[in-house]
PDB file of N, CA, C and O in Angstrom:
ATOM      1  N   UNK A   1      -3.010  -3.500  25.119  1.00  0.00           N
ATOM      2  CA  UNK A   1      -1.688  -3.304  24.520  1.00  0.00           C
ATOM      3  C   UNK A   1      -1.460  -4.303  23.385  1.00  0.00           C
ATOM      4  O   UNK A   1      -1.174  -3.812  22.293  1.00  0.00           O
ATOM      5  N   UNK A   2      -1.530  -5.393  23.466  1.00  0.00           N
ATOM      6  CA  UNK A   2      -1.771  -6.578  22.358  1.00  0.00           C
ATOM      7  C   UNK A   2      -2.198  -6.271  21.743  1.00  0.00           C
ATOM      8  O   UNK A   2      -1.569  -5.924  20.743  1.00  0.00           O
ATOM      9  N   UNK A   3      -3.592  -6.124  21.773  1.00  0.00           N
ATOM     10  CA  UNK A   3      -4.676  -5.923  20.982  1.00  0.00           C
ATOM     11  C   UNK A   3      -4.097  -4.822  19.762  1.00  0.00           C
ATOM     12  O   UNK A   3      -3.999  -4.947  18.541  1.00  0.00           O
ATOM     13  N   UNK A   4      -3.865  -4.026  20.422  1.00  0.00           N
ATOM     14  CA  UNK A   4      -3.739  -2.680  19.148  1.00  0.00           C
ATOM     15  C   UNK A   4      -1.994  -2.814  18.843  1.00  0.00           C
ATOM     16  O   UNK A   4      -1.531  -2.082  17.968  1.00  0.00           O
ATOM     17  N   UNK A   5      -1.262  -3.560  19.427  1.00  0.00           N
ATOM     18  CA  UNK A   5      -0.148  -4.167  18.575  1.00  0.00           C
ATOM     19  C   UNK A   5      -0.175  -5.054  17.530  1.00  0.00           C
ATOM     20  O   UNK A   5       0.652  -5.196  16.629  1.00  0.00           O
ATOM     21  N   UNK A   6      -1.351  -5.720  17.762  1.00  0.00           N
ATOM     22  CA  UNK A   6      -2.051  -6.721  16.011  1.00  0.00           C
ATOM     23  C   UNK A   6      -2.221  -5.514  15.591  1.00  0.00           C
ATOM     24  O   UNK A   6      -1.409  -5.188  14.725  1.00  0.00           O
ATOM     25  N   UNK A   7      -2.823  -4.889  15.825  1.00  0.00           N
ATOM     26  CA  UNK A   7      -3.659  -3.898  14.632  1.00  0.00           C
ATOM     27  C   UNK A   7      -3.084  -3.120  13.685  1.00  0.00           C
ATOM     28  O   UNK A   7      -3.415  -2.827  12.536  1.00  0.00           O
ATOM     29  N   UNK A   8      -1.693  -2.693  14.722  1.00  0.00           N
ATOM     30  CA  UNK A   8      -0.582  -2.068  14.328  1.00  0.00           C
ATOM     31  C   UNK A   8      -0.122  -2.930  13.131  1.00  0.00           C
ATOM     32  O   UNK A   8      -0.133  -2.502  11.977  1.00  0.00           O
ATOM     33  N   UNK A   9       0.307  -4.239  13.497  1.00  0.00           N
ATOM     34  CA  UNK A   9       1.207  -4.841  12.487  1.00  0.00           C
ATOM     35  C   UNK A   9       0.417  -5.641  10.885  1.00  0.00           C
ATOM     36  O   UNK A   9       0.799  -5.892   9.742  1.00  0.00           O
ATOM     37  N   UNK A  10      -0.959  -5.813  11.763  1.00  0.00           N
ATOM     38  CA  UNK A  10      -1.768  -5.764  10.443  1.00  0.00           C
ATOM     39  C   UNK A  10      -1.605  -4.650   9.099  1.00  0.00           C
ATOM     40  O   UNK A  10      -1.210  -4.759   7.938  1.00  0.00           O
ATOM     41  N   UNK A  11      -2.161  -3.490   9.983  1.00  0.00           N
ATOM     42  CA  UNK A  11      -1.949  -2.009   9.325  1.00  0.00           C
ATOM     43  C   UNK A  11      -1.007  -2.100   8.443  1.00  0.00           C
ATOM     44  O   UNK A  11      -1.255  -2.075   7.238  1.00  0.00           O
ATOM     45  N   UNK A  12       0.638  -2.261   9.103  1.00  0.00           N
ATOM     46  CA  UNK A  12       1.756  -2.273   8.460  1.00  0.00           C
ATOM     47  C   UNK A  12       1.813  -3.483   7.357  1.00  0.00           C
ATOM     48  O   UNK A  12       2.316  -3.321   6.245  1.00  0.00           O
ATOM     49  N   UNK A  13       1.189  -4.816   7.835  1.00  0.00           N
ATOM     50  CA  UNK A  13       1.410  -6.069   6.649  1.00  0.00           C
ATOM     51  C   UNK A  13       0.600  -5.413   5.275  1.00  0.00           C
ATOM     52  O   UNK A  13       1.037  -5.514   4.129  1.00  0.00           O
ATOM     53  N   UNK A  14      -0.668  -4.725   5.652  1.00  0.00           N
ATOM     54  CA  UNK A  14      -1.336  -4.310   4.328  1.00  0.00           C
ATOM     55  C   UNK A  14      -1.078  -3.032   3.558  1.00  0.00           C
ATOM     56  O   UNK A  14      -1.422  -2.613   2.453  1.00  0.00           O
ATOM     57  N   UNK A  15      -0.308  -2.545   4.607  1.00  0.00           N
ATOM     58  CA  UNK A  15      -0.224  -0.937   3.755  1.00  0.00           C
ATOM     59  C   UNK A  15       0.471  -0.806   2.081  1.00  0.00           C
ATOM     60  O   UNK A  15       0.185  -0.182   1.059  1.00  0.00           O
ATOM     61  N   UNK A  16       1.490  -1.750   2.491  1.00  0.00           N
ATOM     62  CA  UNK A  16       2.286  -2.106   1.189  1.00  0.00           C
ATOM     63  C   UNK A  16       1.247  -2.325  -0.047  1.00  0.00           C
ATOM     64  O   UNK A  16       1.211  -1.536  -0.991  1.00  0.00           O
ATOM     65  N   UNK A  17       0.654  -3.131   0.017  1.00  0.00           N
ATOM     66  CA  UNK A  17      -0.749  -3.178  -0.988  1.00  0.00           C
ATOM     67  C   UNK A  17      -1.550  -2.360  -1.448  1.00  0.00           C
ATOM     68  O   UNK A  17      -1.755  -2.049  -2.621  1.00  0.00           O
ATOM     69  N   UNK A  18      -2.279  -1.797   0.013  1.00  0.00           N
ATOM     70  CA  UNK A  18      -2.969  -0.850  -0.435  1.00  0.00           C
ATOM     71  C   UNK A  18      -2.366   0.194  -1.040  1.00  0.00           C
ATOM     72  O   UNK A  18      -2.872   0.567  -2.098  1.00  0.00           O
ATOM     73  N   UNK A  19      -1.213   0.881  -0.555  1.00  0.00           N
ATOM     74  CA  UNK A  19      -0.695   2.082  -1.257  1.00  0.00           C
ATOM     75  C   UNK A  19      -0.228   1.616  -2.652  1.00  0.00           C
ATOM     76  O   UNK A  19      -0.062   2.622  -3.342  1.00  0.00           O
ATOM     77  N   UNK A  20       0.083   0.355  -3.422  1.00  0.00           N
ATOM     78  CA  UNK A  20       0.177  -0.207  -4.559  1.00  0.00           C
ATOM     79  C   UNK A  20      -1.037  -0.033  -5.324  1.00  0.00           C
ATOM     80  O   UNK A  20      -1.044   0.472  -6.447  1.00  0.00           O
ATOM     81  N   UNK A  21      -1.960  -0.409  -4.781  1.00  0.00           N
ATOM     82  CA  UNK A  21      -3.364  -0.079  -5.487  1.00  0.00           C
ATOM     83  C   UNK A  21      -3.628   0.752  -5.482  1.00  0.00           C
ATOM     84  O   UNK A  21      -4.612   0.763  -6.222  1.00  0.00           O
ATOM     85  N   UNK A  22      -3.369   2.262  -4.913  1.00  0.00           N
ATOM     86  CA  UNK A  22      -3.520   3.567  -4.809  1.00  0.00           C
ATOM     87  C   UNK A  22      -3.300   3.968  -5.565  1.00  0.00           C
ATOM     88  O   UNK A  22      -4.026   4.622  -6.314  1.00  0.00           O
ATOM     89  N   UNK A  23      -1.658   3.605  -5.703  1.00  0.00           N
ATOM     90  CA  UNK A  23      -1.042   4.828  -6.809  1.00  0.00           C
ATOM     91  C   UNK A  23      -1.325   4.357  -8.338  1.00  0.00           C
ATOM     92  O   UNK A  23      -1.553   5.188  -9.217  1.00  0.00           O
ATOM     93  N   UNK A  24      -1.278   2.328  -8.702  1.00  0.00           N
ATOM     94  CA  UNK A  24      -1.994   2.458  -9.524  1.00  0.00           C
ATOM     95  C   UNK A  24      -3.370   2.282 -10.224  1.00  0.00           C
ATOM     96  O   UNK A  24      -3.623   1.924 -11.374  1.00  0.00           O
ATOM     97  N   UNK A  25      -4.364   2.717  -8.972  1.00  0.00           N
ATOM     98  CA  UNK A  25      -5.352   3.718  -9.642  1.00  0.00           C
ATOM     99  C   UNK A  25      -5.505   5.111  -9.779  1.00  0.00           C
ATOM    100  O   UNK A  25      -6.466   5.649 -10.329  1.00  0.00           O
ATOM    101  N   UNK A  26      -4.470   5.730  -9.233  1.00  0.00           N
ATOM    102  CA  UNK A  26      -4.363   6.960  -9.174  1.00  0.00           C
ATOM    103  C   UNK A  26      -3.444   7.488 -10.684  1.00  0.00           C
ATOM    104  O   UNK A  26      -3.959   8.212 -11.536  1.00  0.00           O
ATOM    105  N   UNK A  27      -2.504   7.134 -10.741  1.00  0.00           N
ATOM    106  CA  UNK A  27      -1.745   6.876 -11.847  1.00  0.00           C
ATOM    107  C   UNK A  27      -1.178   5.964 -12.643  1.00  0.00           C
ATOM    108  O   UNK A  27      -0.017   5.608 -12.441  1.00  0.00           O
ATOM    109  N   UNK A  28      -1.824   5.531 -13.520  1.00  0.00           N
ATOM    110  CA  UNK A  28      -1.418   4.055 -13.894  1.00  0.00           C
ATOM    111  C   UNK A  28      -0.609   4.651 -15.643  1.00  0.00           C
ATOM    112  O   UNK A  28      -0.559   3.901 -16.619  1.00  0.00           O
ATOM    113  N   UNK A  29      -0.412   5.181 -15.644  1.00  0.00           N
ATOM    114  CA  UNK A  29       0.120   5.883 -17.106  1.00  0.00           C
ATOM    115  C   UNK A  29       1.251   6.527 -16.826  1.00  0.00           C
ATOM    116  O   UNK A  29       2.048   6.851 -17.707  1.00  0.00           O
ATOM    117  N   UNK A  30       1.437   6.790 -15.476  1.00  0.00           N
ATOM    118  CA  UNK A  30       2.787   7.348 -14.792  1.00  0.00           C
ATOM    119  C   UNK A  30       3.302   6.494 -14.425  1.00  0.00           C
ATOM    120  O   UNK A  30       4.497   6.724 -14.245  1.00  0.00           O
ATOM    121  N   UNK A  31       2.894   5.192 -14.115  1.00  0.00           N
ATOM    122  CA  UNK A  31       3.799   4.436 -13.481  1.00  0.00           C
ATOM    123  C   UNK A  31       4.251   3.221 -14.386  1.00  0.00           C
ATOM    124  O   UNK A  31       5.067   2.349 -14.089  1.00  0.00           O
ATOM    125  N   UNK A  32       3.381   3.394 -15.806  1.00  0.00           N
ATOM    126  CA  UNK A  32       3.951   2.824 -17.029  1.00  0.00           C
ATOM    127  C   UNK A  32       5.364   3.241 -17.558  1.00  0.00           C
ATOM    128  O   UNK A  32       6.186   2.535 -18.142  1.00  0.00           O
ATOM    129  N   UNK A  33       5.448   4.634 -17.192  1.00  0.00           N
ATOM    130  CA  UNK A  33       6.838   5.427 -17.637  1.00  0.00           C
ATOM    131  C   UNK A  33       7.868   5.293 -16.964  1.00  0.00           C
ATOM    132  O   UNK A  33       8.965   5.149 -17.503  1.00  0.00           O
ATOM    133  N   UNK A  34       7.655   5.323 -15.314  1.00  0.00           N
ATOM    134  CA  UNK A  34       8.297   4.659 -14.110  1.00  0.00           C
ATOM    135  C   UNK A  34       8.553   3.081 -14.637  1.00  0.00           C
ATOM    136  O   UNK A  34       9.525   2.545 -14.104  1.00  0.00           O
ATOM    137  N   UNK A  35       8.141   2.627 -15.180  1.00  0.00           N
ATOM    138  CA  UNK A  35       8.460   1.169 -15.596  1.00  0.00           C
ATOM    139  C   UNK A  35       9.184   0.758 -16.899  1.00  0.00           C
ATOM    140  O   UNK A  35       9.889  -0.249 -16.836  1.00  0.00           O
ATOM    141  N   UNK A  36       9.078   1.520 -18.249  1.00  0.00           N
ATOM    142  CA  UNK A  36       9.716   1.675 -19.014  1.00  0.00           C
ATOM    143  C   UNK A  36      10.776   2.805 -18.806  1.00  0.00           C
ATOM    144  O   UNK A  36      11.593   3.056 -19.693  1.00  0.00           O
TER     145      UNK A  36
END
């Protein structure tokens, strides 16, 4: 139960990041426009 409650909250501490690096490598010219 511990165990995969770290894993859980790991998951959650990095997701923020990774999905940041996702979208901009996925769209980085869209999210220039999103920014201007």
């Amino acid at each position: 139960e511990f165990a995969h409650l770290g894993i859980v909250t790991d998951a959650i501490r990095f997701l923020p990041a990774l999905t940041e690096a996702f979208t901009r490598r996925l769209s980085p010219h869209s999210r220039d426009k999103l920014a201007s």
